[in-house]
C-alpha positions in Angstrom: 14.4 40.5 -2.2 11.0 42.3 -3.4 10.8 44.2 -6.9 8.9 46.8 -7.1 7.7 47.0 -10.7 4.8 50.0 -12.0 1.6 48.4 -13.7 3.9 50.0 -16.9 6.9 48.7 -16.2 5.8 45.2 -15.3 4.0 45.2 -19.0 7.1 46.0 -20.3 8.6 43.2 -19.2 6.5 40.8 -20.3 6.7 42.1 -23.2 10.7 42.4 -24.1 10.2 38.7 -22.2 7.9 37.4 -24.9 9.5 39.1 -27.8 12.8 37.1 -26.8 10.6 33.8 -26.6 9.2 34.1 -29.7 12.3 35.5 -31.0 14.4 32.3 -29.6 14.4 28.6 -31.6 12.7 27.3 -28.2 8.9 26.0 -28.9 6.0 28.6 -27.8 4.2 28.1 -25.1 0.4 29.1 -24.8 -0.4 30.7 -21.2 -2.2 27.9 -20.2 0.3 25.3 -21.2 3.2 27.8 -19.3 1.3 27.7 -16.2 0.6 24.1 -16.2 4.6 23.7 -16.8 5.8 25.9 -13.9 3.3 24.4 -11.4 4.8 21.3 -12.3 8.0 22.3 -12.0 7.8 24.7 -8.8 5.5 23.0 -7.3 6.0 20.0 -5.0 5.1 16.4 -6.9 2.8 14.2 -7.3 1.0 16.5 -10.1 -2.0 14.0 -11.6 -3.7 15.3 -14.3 -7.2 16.1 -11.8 -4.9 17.8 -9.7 -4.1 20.5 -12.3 -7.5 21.1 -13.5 -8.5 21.7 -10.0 -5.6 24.0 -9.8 -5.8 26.1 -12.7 -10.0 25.7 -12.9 -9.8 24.3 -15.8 -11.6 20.7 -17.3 -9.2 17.6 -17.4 -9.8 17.2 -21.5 -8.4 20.8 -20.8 -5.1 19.8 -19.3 -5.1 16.8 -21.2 -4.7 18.5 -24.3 -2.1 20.8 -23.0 -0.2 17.7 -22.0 -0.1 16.4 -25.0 1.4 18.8 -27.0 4.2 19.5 -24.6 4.3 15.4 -24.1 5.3 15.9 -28.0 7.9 18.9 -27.3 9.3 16.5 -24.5 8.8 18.6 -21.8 6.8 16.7 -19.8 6.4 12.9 -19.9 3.3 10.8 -18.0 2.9 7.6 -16.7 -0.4 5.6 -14.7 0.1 6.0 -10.9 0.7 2.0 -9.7 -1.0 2.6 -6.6 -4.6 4.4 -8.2 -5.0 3.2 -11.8 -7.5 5.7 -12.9 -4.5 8.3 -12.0 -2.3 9.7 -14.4 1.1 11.2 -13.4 2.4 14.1 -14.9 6.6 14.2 -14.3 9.3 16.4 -15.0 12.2 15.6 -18.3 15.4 17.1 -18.8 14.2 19.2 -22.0 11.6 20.4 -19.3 14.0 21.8 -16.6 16.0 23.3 -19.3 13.2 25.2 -21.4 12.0 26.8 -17.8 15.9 27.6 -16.7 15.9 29.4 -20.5 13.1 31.0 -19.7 14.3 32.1 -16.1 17.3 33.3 -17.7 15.4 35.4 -20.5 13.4 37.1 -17.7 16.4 38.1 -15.9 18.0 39.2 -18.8 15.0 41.5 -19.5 14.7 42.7 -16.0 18.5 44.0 -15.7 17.9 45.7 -19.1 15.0 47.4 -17.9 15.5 51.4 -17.6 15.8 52.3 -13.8 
């Protein structure tokens, strides 16, 4: 099912979305650490740290940072790849999955509150 949002309307919603984000007790997320979430989490695995610099064209020290600080949220965890051990492995946690199904759940919330 397509939405059809105006330029307007779809700034609206990203707005009332963060304003419930930063309103919630859930940590915030930069833009660049949001998108290197969801492509973890939409996106089929294995995500290596490379991978999502090349991705979001971006430097590795870039991701790597990123990683870190949601490492220290929980949200993502990594490990070295057994088979290439210059690799490192970016997987999914619990506390991950649910931050990004609160998130889903705010943006739907938002969009069914949005004036017709």
């Amino acid at each position: 099912m397509a939405i059809e949002l105006q330029p307007g309307q779809a700034m609206q919603l990203m707005h009332d979305v963060n304003l419930m984000l930063v309103r919630d007790e859930a940590p915030d997320l930069n833009m660049r650490q949001l998108a290197i979430l969801l492509t973890i989490y939409l996106e089929r695995p294995p995500h290596t740290v490379r991978g999502l610099a090349q991705k979001l064209g971006v430097t590795k020290p870039v991701i790597t940072r990123a990683l870190d600080t949601m490492g220290a949220l929980g949200l993502v965890a990594r490990r070295r790849d057994d088979a290439d051990r210059r690799n490192v492995l970016v997987q999914r946690t619990v506390a991950g999955a649910l931050y990004l199904e609160n998130l889903g759940d705010v943006i739907a919330r938002c969009a069914r509150a949005m004036p017709a």
